[in-house]
C-alpha positions as CSV (number, residue, x, y, z in Angstrom):
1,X,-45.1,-260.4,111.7
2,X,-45.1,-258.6,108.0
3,X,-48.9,-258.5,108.4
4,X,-48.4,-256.3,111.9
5,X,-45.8,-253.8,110.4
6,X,-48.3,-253.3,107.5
7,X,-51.1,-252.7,109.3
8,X,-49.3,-250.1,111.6
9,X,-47.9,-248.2,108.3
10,X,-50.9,-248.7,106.9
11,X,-52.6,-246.6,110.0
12,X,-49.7,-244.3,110.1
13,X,-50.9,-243.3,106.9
14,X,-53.9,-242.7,107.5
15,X,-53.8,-240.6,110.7
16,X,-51.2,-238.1,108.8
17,X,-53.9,-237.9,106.2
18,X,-56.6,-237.0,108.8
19,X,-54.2,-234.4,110.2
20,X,-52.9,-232.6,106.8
21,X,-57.1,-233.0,106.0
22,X,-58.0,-231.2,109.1
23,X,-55.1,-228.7,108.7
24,X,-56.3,-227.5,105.1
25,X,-60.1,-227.3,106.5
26,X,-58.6,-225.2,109.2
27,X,-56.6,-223.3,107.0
28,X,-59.8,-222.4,104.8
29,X,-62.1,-221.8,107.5
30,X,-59.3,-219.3,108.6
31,X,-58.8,-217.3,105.3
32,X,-62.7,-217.4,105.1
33,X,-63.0,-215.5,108.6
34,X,-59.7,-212.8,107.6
35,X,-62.0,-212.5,104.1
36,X,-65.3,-211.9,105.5
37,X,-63.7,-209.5,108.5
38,X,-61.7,-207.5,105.6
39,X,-64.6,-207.1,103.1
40,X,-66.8,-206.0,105.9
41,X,-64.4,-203.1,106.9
42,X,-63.8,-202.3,103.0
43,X,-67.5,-202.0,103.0
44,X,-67.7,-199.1,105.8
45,X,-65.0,-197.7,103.7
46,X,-63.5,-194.0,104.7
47,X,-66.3,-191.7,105.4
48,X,-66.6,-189.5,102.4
49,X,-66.2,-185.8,103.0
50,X,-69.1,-183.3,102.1
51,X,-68.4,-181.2,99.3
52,X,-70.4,-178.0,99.6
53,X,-72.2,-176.8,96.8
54,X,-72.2,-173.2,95.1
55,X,-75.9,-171.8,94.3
56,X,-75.4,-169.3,91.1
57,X,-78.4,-167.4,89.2
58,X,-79.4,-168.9,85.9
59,X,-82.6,-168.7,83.6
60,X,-85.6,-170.7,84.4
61,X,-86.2,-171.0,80.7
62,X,-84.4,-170.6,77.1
63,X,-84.1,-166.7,76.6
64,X,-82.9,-165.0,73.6
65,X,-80.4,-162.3,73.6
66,X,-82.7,-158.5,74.1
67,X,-84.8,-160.9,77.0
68,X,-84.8,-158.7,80.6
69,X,-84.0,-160.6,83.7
70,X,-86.8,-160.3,86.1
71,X,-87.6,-162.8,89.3
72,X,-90.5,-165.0,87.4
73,X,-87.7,-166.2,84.6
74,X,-84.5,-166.6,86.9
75,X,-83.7,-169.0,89.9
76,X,-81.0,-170.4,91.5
77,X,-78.9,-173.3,90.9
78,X,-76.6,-176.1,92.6
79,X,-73.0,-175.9,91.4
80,X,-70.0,-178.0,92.6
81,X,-68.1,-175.6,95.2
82,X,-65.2,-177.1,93.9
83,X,-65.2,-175.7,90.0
84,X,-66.4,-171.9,90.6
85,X,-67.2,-170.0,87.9
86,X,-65.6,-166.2,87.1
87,X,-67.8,-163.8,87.0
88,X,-71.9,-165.8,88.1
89,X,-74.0,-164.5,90.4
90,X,-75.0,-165.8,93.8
91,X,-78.0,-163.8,94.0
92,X,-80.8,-163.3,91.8
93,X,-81.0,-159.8,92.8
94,X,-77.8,-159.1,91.0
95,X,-79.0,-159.8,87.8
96,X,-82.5,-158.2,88.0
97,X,-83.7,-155.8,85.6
98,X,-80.1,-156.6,83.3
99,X,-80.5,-157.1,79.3
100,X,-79.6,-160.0,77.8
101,X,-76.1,-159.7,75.5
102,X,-76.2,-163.6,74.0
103,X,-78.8,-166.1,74.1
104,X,-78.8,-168.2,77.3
105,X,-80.2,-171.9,78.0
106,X,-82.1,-173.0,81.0
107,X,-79.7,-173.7,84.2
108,X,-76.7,-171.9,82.2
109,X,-75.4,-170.1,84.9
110,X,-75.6,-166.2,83.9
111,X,-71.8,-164.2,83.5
112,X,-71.3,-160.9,83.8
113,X,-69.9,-160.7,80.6
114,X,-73.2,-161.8,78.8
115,X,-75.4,-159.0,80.8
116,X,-75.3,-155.2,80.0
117,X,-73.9,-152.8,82.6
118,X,-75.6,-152.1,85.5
119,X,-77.9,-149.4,85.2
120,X,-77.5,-149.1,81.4
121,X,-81.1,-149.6,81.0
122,X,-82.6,-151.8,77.7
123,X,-82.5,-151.3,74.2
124,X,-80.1,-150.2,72.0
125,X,-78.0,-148.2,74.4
126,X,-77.4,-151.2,76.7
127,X,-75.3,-152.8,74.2
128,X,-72.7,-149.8,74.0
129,X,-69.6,-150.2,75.9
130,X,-68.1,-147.7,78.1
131,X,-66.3,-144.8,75.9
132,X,-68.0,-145.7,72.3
133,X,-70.9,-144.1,70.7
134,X,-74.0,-145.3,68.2
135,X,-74.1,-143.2,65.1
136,X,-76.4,-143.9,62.3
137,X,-75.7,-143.5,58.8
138,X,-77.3,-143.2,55.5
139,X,-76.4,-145.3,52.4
140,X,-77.9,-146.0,49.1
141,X,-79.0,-149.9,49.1
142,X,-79.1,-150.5,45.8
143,X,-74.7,-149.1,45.3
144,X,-74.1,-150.3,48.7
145,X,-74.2,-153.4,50.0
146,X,-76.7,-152.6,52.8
147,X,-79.1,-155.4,52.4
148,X,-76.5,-158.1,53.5
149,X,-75.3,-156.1,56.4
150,X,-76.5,-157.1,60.0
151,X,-75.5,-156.5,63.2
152,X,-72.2,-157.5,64.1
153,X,-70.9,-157.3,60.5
154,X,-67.4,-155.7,60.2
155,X,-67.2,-153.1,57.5
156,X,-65.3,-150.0,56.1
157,X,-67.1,-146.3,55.4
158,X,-66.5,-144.3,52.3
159,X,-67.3,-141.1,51.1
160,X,-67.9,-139.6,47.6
161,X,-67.7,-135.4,47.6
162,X,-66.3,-132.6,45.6
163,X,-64.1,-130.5,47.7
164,X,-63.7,-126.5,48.0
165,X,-62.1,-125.3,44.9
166,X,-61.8,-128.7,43.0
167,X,-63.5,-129.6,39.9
168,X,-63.8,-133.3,39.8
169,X,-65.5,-135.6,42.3
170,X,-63.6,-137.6,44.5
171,X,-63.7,-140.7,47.1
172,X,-62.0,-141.4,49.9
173,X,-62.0,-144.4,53.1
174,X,-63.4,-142.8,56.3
175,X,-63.4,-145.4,58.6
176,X,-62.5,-148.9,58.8
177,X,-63.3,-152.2,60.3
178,X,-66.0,-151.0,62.4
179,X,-68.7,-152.9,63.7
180,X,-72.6,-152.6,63.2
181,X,-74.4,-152.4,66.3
182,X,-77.9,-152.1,64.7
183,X,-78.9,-152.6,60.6
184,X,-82.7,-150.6,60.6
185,X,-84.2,-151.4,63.7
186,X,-82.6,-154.7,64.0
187,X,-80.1,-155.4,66.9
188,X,-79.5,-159.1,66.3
189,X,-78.9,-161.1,63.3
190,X,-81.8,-162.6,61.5
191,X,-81.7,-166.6,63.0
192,X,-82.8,-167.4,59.5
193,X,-79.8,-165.8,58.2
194,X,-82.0,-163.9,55.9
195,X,-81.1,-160.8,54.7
196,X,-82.8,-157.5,54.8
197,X,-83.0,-154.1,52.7
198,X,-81.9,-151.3,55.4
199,X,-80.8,-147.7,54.3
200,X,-79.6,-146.9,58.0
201,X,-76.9,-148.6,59.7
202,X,-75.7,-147.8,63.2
203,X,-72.0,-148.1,64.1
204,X,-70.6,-148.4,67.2
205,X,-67.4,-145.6,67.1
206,X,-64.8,-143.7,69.1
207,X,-65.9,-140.7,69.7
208,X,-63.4,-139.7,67.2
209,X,-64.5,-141.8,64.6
210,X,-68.3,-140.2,65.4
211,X,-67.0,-137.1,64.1
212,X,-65.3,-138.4,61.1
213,X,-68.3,-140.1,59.9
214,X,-70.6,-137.1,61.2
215,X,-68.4,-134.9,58.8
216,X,-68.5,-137.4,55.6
217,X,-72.3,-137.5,55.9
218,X,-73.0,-134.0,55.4
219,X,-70.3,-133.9,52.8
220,X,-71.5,-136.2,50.4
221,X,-72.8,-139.8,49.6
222,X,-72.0,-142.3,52.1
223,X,-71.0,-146.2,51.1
224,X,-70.7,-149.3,53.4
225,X,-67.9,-151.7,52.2
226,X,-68.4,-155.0,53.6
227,X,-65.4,-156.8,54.8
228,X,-64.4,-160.3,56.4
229,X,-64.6,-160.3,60.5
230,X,-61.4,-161.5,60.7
231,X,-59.7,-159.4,58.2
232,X,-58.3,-156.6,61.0
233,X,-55.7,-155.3,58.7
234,X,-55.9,-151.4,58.3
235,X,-55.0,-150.2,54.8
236,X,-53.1,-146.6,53.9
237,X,-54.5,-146.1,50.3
238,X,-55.3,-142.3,49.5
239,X,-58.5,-141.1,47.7
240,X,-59.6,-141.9,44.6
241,X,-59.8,-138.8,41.6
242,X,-62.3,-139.2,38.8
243,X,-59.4,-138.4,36.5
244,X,-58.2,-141.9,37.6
245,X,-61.2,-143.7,36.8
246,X,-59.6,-143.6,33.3
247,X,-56.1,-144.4,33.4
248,X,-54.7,-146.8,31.1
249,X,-57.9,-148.2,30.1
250,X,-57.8,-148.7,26.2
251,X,-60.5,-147.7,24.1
252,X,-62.5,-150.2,23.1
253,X,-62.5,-150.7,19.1
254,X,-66.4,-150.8,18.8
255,X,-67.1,-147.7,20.5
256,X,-65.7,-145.6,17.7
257,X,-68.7,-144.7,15.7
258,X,-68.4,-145.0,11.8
259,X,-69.4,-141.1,11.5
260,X,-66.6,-140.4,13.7
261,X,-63.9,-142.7,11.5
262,X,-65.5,-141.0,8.2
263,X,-64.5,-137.9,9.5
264,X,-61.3,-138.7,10.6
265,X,-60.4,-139.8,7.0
266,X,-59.0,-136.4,5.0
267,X,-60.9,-135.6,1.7
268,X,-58.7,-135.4,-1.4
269,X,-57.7,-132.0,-2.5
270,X,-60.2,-131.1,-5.2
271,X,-58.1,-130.1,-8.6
272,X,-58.5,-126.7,-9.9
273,X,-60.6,-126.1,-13.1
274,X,-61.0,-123.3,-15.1
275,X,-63.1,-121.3,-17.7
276,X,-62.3,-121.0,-21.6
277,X,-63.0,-117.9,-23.5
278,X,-63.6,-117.7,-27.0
279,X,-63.6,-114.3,-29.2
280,X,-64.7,-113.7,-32.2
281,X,-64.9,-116.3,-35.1
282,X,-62.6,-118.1,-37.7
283,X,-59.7,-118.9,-37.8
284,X,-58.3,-115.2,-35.5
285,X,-60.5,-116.5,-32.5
286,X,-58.8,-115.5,-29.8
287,X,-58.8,-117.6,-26.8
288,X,-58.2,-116.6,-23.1
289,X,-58.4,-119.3,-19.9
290,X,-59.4,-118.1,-16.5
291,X,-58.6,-120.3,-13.9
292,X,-60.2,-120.6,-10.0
293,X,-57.9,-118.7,-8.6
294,X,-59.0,-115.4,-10.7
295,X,-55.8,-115.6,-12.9
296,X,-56.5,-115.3,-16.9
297,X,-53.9,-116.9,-19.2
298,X,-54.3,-117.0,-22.8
């Protein structure tokens, strides 16, 4: 009787085994199927939505700043439609026939702001701006400072002259912090950074400042000062006299010459002499003094 009731809770145990074994492999096999199904939509995913791109003009190859834009060194390139860029060109024919302001790398997109204006032609007069004006001036190279000027230096003009009814020389600040636009024939700066002796310098001026420095040319000798870029600060000084040149400057000890002391040193006062007379002989001479003056005593 013991041996029965074991065996049935023996098999009991068993067949509740089977079924919790049966329910996990159906349980897997049913997370499997939700898995697979769910990765399989993931996969698809959303459809993604076309962006569409912006075509601007840019160079074809590396140009250098002077380089004119012609149809064999531009073409067109894909841009993002979603970042636009101010002032590019959708069309090469926009940019034809422009001058190069900056140099530009192959594919940069082109800006308005690095072209000269429309029309403008090339050369020298495509790089002035709307209401300025070139003007070239004359300096001495070895005074001024000429050989380390190029364009795009910032500098201020002065002026040495003599004015009407004045009898010393004088210099005075005609302009400053103005910009070179050209040093000699030279429009852009040396990419060696080397230097180079110019007597000319063109400035680009209000048409004000043209006439100033017009004026100061013809008046006398012209200097170039050269000054910091960033140093905008306009100063109010007044001319310089050649009567200033001097003031409170000591006189060196060494530059008085030893002819010039001698001379500054009175001579004594030579003492007066005179002339004895004698007359006659024995012991009745009679003598008589004449001094320098033209007195006689005796």
């Amino acid at each position: 009787m013991p041996l029965r009731i074991l065996e049935r809770g023996l098999g009991r145990t068993i067949v509740s085994a089977r079924r919790i074994l049966v329910a996990l492999v159906l349980a897997l096999m049913v997370s499997g199927l939700c898995t697979w199904l769910a990765s399989r939509k993931l996969a698809k995913g959303v459809p993604a939505t076309s962006i569409p791109q912006a075509m601007y003009a840019a160079p074809s190859r590396a140009m250098q700043a002077g380089e004119v834009l012609r149809a064999s060194n531009t073409e067109l390139i894909a841009w993002p439609g979603s970042i636009p860029i101010d002032g590019a060109f959708p069309r090469i024919a926009d940019v034809l026939d422009r001058e190069l302001l900056f140099p530009l790398a192959k594919g940069q997109p082109i800006l308005d702001r690095e072209l000269s204006a429309a029309g403008s032609g090339t050369g020298l007069a495509s790089r002035i701006p709307n209401g300025m004006r070139a003007v070239a001036l004359r300096s001495d190279e070895v005074v001024g400072v000429a050989g380390f000027l190029e364009p795009g230096s910032h500098l201020d003009v002065l002026v040495t002259y003599r004015p009407e009814q004045s009898n010393e020389s004088l210099t005075a600040t005609v302009l400053q912090n103005v910009v070179v636009l050209a040093a000699g024939h030279q429009i852009e700066p040396d990419p060696d950074g080397k230097a180079s002796d110019v007597a000319i310098v063109t400035l680009l001026l209000t048409p004000d400042e043209s006439q100033r420095a017009v004026l100061a040319s013809a008046q006398g000798a012209i200097h170039f000062v050269l000054r910091n870029g960033a140093d905008s600060a306009l100063t109010g000084s007044g001319p310089t006299l050649l009567s200033q040149l001097g003031d409170g400057a000591a006189v060196p000890r060494h530059s008085v010459r030893p002819r010039a002391m001698a001379a500054a040193v009175a001579a004594p006062t030579p003492k007066p002499h005179g002339i004895e007379m004698v007359f006659g002989s024995g012991t009745n001479d009679v003598r008589s003094v004449a001094s320098q003056d033209g007195g006689a005593g005796r």
